[in-house]
C-alpha positions in Angstrom: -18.3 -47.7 24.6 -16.3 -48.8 27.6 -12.9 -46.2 28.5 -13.8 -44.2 25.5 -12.9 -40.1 26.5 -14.6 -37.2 26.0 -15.7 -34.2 26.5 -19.2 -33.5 26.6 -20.7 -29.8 25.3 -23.8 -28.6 25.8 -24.5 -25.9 23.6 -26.4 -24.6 20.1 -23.1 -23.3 18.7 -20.8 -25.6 17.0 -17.7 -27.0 18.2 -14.3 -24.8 17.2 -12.2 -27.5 14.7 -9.2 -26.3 16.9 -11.1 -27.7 19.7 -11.5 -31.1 18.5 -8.1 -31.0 16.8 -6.6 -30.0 20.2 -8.1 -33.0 22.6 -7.4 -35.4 19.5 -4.0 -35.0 20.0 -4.5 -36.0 24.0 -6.9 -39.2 22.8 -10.2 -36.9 23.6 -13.3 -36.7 21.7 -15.9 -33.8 21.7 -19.2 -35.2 22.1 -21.9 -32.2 21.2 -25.7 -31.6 21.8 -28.0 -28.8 22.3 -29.9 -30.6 25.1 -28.6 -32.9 27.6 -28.5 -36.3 26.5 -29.2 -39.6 28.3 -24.9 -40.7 29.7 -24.9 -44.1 31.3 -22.6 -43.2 34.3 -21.2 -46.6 34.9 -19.7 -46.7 31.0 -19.8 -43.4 28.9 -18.9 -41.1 31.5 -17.3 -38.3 30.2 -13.9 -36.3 31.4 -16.0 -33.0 31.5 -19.3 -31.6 30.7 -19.7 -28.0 29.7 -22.8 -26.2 29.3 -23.4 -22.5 27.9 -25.3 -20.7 30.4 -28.5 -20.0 28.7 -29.1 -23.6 28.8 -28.4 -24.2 32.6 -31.0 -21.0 33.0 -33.6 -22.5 31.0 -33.9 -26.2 31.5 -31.4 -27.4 34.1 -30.0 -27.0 37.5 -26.2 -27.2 38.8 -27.4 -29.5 41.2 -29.6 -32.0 39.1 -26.5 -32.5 37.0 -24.4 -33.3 39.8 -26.7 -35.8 41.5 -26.1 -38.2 38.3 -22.9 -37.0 37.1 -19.8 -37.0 39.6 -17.8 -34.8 37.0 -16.3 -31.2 36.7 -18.8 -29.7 35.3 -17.8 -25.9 33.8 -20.1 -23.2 32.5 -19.5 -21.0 29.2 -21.0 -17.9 28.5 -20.2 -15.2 25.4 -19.3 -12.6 27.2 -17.3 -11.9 30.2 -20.0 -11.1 33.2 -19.1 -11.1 36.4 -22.7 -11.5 37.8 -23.5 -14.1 36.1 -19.6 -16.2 36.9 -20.6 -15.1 40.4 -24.1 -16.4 40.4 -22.8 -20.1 38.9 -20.1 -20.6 40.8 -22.3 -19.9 43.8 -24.7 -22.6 42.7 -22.1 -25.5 42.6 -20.1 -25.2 39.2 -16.6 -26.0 39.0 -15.8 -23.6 36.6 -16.7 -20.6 34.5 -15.1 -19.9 31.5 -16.4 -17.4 28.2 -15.8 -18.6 24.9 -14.2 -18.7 22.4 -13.0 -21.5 24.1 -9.2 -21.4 24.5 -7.8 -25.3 24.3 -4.9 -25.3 26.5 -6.9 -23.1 28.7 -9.2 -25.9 29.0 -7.4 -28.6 29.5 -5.4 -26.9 32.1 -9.0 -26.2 34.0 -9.8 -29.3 33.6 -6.9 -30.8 34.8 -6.5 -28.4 38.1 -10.2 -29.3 39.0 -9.2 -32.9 39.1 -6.4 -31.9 40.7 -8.2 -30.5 43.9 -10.9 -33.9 44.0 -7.6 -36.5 43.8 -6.1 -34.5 46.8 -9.7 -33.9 48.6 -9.7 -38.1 48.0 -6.6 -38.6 49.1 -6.6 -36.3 52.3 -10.1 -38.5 52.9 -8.3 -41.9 52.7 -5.1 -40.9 54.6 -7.7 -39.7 57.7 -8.4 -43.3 57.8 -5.4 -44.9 57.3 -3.8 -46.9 60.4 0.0 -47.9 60.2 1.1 -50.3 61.9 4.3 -51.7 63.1 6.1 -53.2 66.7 3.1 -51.9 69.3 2.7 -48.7 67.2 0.0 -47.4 65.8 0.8 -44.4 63.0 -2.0 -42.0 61.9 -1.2 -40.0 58.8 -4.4 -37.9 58.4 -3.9 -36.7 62.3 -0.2 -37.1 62.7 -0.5 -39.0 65.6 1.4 -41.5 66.9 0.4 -44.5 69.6 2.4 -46.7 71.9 -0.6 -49.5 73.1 -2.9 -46.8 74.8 -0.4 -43.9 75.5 -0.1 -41.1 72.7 3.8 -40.0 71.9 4.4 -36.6 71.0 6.9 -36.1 68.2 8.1 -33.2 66.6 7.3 -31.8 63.1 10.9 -33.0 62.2 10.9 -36.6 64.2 6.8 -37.1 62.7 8.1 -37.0 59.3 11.2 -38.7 59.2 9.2 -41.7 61.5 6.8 -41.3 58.1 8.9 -41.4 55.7 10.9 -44.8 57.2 7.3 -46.5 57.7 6.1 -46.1 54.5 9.0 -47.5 53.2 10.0 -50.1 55.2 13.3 -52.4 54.6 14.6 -50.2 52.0 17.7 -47.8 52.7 17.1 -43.7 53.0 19.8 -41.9 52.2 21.0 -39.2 54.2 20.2 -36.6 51.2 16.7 -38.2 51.1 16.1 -37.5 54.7 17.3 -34.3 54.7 14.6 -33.0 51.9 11.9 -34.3 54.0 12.7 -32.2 57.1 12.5 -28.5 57.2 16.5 -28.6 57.2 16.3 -29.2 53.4 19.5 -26.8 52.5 21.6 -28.3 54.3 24.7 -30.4 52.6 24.9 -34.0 52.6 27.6 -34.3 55.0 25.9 -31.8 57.5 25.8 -34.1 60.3 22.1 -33.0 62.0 20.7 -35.5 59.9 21.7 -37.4 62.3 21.0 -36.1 65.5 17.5 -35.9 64.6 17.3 -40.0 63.8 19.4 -40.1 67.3 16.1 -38.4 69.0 13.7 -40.0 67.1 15.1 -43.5 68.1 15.3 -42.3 71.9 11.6 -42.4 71.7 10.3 -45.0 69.8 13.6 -48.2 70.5 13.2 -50.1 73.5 16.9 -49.9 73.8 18.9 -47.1 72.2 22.1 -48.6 72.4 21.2 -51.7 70.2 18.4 -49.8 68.1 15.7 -52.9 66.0 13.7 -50.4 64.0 15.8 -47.7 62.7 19.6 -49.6 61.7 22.2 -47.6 60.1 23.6 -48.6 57.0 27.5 -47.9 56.7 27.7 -45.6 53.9 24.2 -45.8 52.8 21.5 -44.0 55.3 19.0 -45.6 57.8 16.6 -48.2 57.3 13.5 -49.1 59.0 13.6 -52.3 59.8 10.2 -53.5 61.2 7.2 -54.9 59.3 4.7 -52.5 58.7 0.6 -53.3 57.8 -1.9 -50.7 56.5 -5.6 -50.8 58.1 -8.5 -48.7 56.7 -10.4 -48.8 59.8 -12.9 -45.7 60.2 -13.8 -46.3 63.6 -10.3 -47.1 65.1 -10.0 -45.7 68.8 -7.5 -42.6 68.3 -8.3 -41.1 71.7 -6.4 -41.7 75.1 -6.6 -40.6 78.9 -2.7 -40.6 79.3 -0.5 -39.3 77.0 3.3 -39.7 77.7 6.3 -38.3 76.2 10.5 -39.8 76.4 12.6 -37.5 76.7 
């Protein structure tokens, strides 16, 4: 059945009512067996599969399950055992947890494990992103920042204010925005540094910083960057350069 949810249980032991009653409540079903069943992985795939421990040690591997199932996969046991959490976290599992099975203690498992992948996904896609804008070239996943062939070195401050106005182009930052970005977030609103650090950043990246084009101040508004930005996805973009140059 195409975006049904569920969580899958392998085990001889029947399923708590609380259990079910719980992930109802969140639109979940518990799907149960003794064995592993036959999941078509483009369809019925479920949120989560948990398996008591006797069954990985008799039939299955950690490893077989995760070569067809791209899931969190968590292991129960009945009693608390160190060497055993030890020995199936070692061999790939996302989780160990002893029953009875706690819900909220699940679900928050659960939901932490995702967690980690979305971020290890995202911290994947941002080491290829490209943005670009003028004759720049941004790269999130490195924090680098390119001027035709010639790297420009920016600080921790300048890098994520230049961030923050690229991936929002032609709309208006407030001051107070800014400032929570930078590692000056407790200062006030009307603390004037704010400032001073858009007045370096545009010293290094306006071709004239008397008339700035990409970075215009808005009269009781903020800044906003002006210039069109496009994304690229390019893996094997050049990111290297023999000369790297820094304004001062």
């Amino acid at each position: 059945m195409t975006g049904r949810k569920y969580f899958l249980i392998i085990d001889d032991v029947p399923v708590e009512l609380a259990l079910r009653d719980y992930f109802a409540t969140f639109g979940f079903e518990i799907e149960q067996h003794s064995s592993l069943p036959h999941i078509d992985a483009e369809v019925n795939l479920p949120a989560a599969i948990l398996i008591n421990c006797k069954i990985i040690h008799d039939s299955l591997t950690i490893n077989e399950l995760y070569q067809h199932y791209l899931v969190p996969i968590i292991i129960m046991n009945n009693t608390a055992d160190e060497e055993t959490c030890v020995h199936m976290l070692d061999a790939g599992a996302d989780d160990f947890i002893v029953k009875p099975i706690n819900p909220r203690e699940l679900h928050a498992r659960v939901s932490a494990i995702n967690r980690r992948v979305q971020r290890s996904t995202q911290s994947h896609e941002n080491e290829k992103e490209i943005l670009l804008f003028a004759n720049w070239r941004l790269y999130p996943g490195s924090r680098q920042l390119f001027h035709e062939q010639s790297e420009l070195l920016l600080s921790p401050n300048e890098y994520d204010l230049l961030l923050a106005f690229v991936r929002q182009p032609q709309h208006v930052l407030s001051r107070e925005f800014l400032l929570q970005i930078t590692t000056n977030n407790d200062l006030n609103p009307l603390d004037r540094r704010i400032d001073v650090q858009i007045s370096r950043l545009r010293q290094k990246i306006e071709p004239n910083v008397k008339h700035p084009e990409l970075i215009k101040t808005v009269r009781n508004g903020g800044y906003m960057f002006t210039a069109e930005v496009t994304s690229s996805k390019d893996p094997s973009a050049n990111r290297t350069s023999g000369n790297k140059s820094v304004k001062r």
